[in-house]
Every structure is written in C-alpha cells, then in structure tokens.
C-alpha angles and dihedrals in degrees: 000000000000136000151188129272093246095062085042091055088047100058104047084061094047079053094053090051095261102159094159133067125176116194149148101225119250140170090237083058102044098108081055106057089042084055091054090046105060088029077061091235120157117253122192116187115205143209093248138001085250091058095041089052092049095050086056100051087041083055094041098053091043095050097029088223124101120263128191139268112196120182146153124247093268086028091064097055086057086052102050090086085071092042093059090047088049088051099057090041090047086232103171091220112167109225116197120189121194104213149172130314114285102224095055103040115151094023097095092264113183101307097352111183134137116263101163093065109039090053095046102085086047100056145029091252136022120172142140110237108249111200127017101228092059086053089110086049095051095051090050095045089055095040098055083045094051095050101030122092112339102010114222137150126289137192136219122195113200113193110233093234089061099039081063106038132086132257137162112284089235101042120171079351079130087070134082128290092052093172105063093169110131109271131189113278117243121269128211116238111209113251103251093238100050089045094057091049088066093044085064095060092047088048085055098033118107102179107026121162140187128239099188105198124181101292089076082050099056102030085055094235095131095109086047090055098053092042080056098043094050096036090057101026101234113145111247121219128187121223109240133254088037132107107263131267111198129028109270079230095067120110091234110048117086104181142254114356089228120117096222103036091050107020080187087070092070103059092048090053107045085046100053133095097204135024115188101196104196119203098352153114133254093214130124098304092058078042080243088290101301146138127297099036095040101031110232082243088074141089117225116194128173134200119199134170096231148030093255083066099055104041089048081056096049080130094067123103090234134004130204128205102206139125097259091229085054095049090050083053084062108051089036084080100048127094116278126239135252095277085220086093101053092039096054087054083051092059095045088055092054096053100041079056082055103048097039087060096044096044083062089131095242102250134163123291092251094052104065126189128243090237099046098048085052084054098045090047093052089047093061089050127084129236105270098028117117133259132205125179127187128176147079099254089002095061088040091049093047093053095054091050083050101057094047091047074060111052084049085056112269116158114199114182084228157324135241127173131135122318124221103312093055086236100191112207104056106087092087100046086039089054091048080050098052099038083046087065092030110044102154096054129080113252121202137191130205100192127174110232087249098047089058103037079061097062099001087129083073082080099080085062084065096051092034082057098036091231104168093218118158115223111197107191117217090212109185090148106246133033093290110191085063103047087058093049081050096052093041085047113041122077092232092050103224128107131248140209091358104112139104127192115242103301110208088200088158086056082052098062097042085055082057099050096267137109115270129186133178114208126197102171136054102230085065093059103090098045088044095064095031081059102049091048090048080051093078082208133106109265156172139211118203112208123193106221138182111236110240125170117246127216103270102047089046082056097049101049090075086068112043095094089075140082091252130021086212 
C-alpha cells in the first residue's frame, strides 16, 4: 500500500513523540493534515501563521519538547516573526512549509519563494526535502539537530509535488537507523581537568554568585541548580529577557542579573570574586562581559552544553564545556560558604521589594501606576497559576513587580514573555500554550495596548479552543516606551506617531463570547481580575494607566543619540 508524502511526513513525527500542531490550513498542507488527523495528532488552526508559530514555541519552551509549525509558501513568510522569536529563546520548534513544486524549482512555479534561505539565518537547520521517500530521514536529521547541543529552531521545506505523491509506506525503512523513535540528546561531561580548575575558583572564592541562562532551562537542571546554590550558599541570578529558573519565592534567587531592573545586582556584582554563568551569553545584555557590569576584579567563568556556547563566550576568564546538570554534580560535592554573603544579598532583596513600593508615585486612585497594576494582578492569582507578560514598559514594569510579588512570597507555576528580540505580540498565543499544558491552573496576561494590538487576533485561537485565559490590558493609550525615548531624544520634547484613540478591548471580548471589563480605579483592579478568572471564559480586563517610564528605558535614553544604545 502506498501513500502520500504528507502521511509519510506525519508519521515520522508521530514516531519522534510530536502530539501538537499548530497551522493555518492550506491547500499546499493538505496531506499533512490528513496525515495528523488519522496519526491522532492534535491540530490547532489558528487565526495567522504568526500566531500559529508563536503557539508552537510557546508550546516548545513550556514542554520542553518540540511542537510543529506547519504552514503554506505565503503562509511561512507570515511565520518568520516567530521564527525569529523561537531563534533568540532556542526554542527547538519544528517548522514545516509546505512549498513549490520540486521539478520546476526556480522557474517561478505556484508561490515560489525561498524558503530555505530565508529561514536559514533563524534556525539550526533549514532544507527542502529532496526526495519523498527520505522524508522519515529528513525529519530525524532535523529533529536531533533541533534538540542536540545548543537547541534551536529548524525548518523543513516540503515541496508541494511530493507532499502529494506516493511512496511505499516503509520507505528506506531498510536503512540505519532503524529505530527513529526521539532519544535523549547527547550531553557533555566536563573534562576532569578543566573541571577541577573551576573547582579551584570556587575553593578561593569568597562572593561568588550564579548567573543561571537557558542552557539550565533546556537541559532540565533548574532544580540542580537551586539544590547547589542553597547547599553551598552562592546568590542565583537569572539573565534577563528568559523564562525563569527558579521560583521568585526561593531563599536563594535574587532576581534578574540586570543592573536597572534589579539596582541590588549590582552590588552584588561589583562585589563578587567569581561569577559562574551557567547556559548563557555573554551578549549585550551581559554588556559582552565586560566591565562594568562584570568588574575587571572578577572572574567570570561560563558553562555551557555545547560548543556554540563557548565560542559565543570567547570574552570570559575561563569556559567550561560541560552539561549544566553535570557541572551542578560537581560542585554538589564540594564545601559550602560562609552563608554571611547570601544572606547580605538577601537583605539587599528585601529592601529593594520595600523601596520600590514605597517610591509608587502617590496618584490618584483613578491613575494608576504600571507597577502597581503588575502587583495588584498577581494579588488576585494563586501560587502555581501562570503569568505572561508582553510589552515594551509594560513587560519592564511586570518583571519588577515579579520579582517583588516574589520576594513577599508569591509562587507562580512560570513565567513566559518575549525573549531577546522584544518580539510584541506574543503575550496572547504564550498564554493558550501555557493554559493548553496547564489546564487546571489559572493563566494570566499582562499585555501593553500595543503589544496586543500586535497579535491581539491570536486571540480567536483562544475562543475556537475554549482556553479560559485572562488577558489584563495595560492601556496607557499609545505605545508608551517609545513616546518617552522620543520626549527624552527630540529637540522639541514631545512624542510622534505614538498614539491610539480610546480602545474598548474589554468590549472586544464580550463581541467574541467572552467577559469583558473595563477598570478605572485601582481599587477595581483585584476583583476585576478575580472576576474574569471565576468567569471560566475567556476574558479580558481593561485597565486605564498612567504612563510612567521604567528603569530601563529611563537608562537607556542617555544613549539613544547615538549609533548604538550598547
């Protein structure tokens, strides 16, 4: 019996473990879908490409396990947005296009475009598949390069004549590897030596300190990395713009390892002897390791899973090539510190939570404050439920109030907003992906106006699928984090282009099915949102704020009148 490319595609997914396909349906994709449909796998079709690739990396980051893409030829250059947000996250999303015909490539065949090429600076691996019968071999080449060293997108282009064509059902069956089943990806063990060198540091270290990246993340060591920190009594910080590692609740996390987000990360930076940076870059936001960020005094070491990593890090002192959960074995077994130096940072922490409070510019009760509204959202959550942010202040703003929420106590289950490139837009399809693996627990968005009005069409996934998500708008009227770069930059110190009329978003919702409520007070704020999650639809809260410029953005002002703000 033979069948199409399309089944044949399916299955070699179904074989790998895929259960989750996200799509916009198109005739290119059809063989596909029919493909999904009889392997039992779940298909969501979504409102737009870009929607459909954010739900998979959402997916992706949350499971840890690569979910599908699947879009037409016009379709993927809707999608490469969310290519480019998987990309910075290393979210091993698989994208499938479905493309022009094969014979007649390059002869401006129905929707020609190339694919391969445009996706191949966005993910690990970008190819057309060649020949239908190594259509199994292509999908587990890409997906053990998706997953192995570094993760990272990749991108398969399947020609539309052999999605559609026959072939045997076992075809090239009769070649190695005959078990095509997902295995573990391989893991780097530390050379002795090497390991022992860095042992050394830690022996003669007084104030060392963590900075955990998103190595820890994929290879699953978080927990490893908390059981370390606390045996042995080092501060962990988390590098900015990445899903969290450790609960903002737990005695050894301190917060973001950025200087404005979180002033007390200086101190302890500028302080410290050694600084072990586990699974992460040393890009701008680490200012490329250098001072002053990381003092000249100090040695900076980094671990990373894979060779990318290290040779994105060549500025560190020292660099380990090591699994991170192997690297945390290690230093499992080695003497704890004097617990004076967490606990100052501790202290600092605490205190930071205190003054941030108290420094809420006293407005009235109906201008509320950025900060204030992120603290009031998370008061009316329980521990374990889900947070999304997406915006530009509004995202800086959230994390803060993160961050504070944690240090009080406050235990979400996670936390997803955009990754390095500030990608708006994803906060609504992150949140579907998160309540999708998480359905018993509540998910909530914070969400600027603009962001959402970027991706805010996401949000009929969310109805189609009857996903109870809970959307609170941080409506300041205008796209806020650029009008105050404007006023800070040009010479007539007013902003441009930046403004939108009165949105009713809430009205919005209730137009789609959902609950919908507008707030103008603060006070309003917590049973809002206790009333939008009790709702079991999905919802919004629109929430009237005062635009007030966060840290970052007030950093990085002093800098835009330059070619570069690094």
């Amino acid at each position: 019996m033979k069948i199409r490319g399309g089944m044949l595609l399916a299955r070699a997914l179904q074989e790998k473990g895929v259960d989750q396909v996200f799509t916009l349906s198109g005739g290119f994709c059809n063989p596909a879908l029919e493909g999904f449909m009889e392997c039992g796998i779940a298909v969501i079709n979504a409102p737009h490409e870009q929607t459909a690739g954010h739900l998979a990396d959402g997916h992706t980051r949350i499971r840890r396990k690569p979910a599908v893409c699947l879009v037409g030829p016009e379709g993927f250059a809707n999608a490469v947005p969310a290519m480019m947000e998987a990309w910075g996250e290393r979210s091993p999303v698989i994208f499938v296009t479905g493309s022009s015909t094969l014979k007649r490539q390059g002869s401006g065949g129905f929707k020609e475009i190339d694919d391969v090429s445009i996706a191949a600076p966005l993910t690990k691996y970008s190819v057309s598949i060649t020949d239908g019968e190594r259509i199994s071999e292509f999908v587990d080449r890409a997906w053990k390069i998706a997953l192995s060293g570094y993760p990272g997108a990749v991108h398969l282009s399947m020609p539309v004549d052999i999605m559609f064509s026959s072939y045997e059902a076992d075809a090239m069956r009769d070649e190695r590897p005959f078990e095509r089943g997902a295995q573990p990806p391989a893991r780097a063990w530390p050379c002795p030596q090497d390991l022992a060198r860095v042992l050394t540091m830690l022996q003669q270290a007084e104030k060392p300190v963590f900075i955990g990246g998103h190595g820890v993340w994929w290879s699953g060591a978080e927990a490893a990395l908390e059981d370390c920190a606390r045996k042995l009594n080092i501060p962990v910080f988390n590098v900015p713009y990445h899903q969290k590692l450790l609960s903002e609740a737990s005695e050894v996390y301190m917060g973001l390892a950025d200087v404005h987000q979180y002033h007390p990360s200086k101190q302890a930076l500028e302080q410290s002897d050694l600084v072990l940076m586990v699974g992460a870059r040393l890009d701008n936001q680490m200012n490329f390791g250098n001072p002053p960020l990381f003092p000249a005094t100090t040695r900076l070491v980094c671990i990373n899973g894979s060779h990318e990593e290290i040779e994105m890090n060549r500025a560190a002192d020292f660099a380990l090539l090591s699994d991170p959960a192997a690297f945390f074995a290690a230093l499992a077994e080695t003497a704890p510190k004097a617990p004076e130096w967490l606990e100052t940072n501790r202290s600092r922490r605490a205190q930071w939570a205190e003054d941030m409070v108290a420094d809420i510019p006293a407005l009235d009760d109906d201008r509320i404050h950025p900060l204030q509204l992120a603290l009031d959202v998370q008061a009316a959550m329980r521990d374990d439920d889900w947070l999304v942010i997406d915006g530009g202040n509004t995202h800086f703003w959230s994390e803060i109030a993160v961050n504070i929420a944690g240090q009080r106590g406050r235990r979400l289950g996670n936390l997803l907003h955009p990754g390095t490139f500030s990608m708006l837009g994803v906060g609504v399809p992150f949140a579907s992906a998160a309540k999708l693996a998480n359905p018993d627990k509540s998910v909530v968005v914070i969400s600027g106006d603009g962001a959402f009005l970027s991706g805010g069409s996401s949000i009929e996934a969310a109805f189609q699928e009857k996903l109870p998500i809970v959307v609170v708008v941080d409506n300041n009227g205008g796209l806020d984090c650029i009008s105050q770069q404007q006023e800070r930059l040009f010479s007539n110190q007013q902003h441009f282009a930046t403004d939108f009329r009165d949105i009713p978003f809430h009205s919005m919702f209730e137009g789609l099915g959902g609950y919908g409520e507008l707030v103008e007070k603060r006070a309003d704020i917590v049973p809002a949102v206790e009333r939008a999650i009790a709702s079991g639809k999905t919802a919004c809260v629109n929430v009237k704020t005062v635009g007030h410029i966060s840290p970052i953005v007030l950093a990085t002002t002093s800098k835009r009148d330059k070619a570069s703000i690094e």
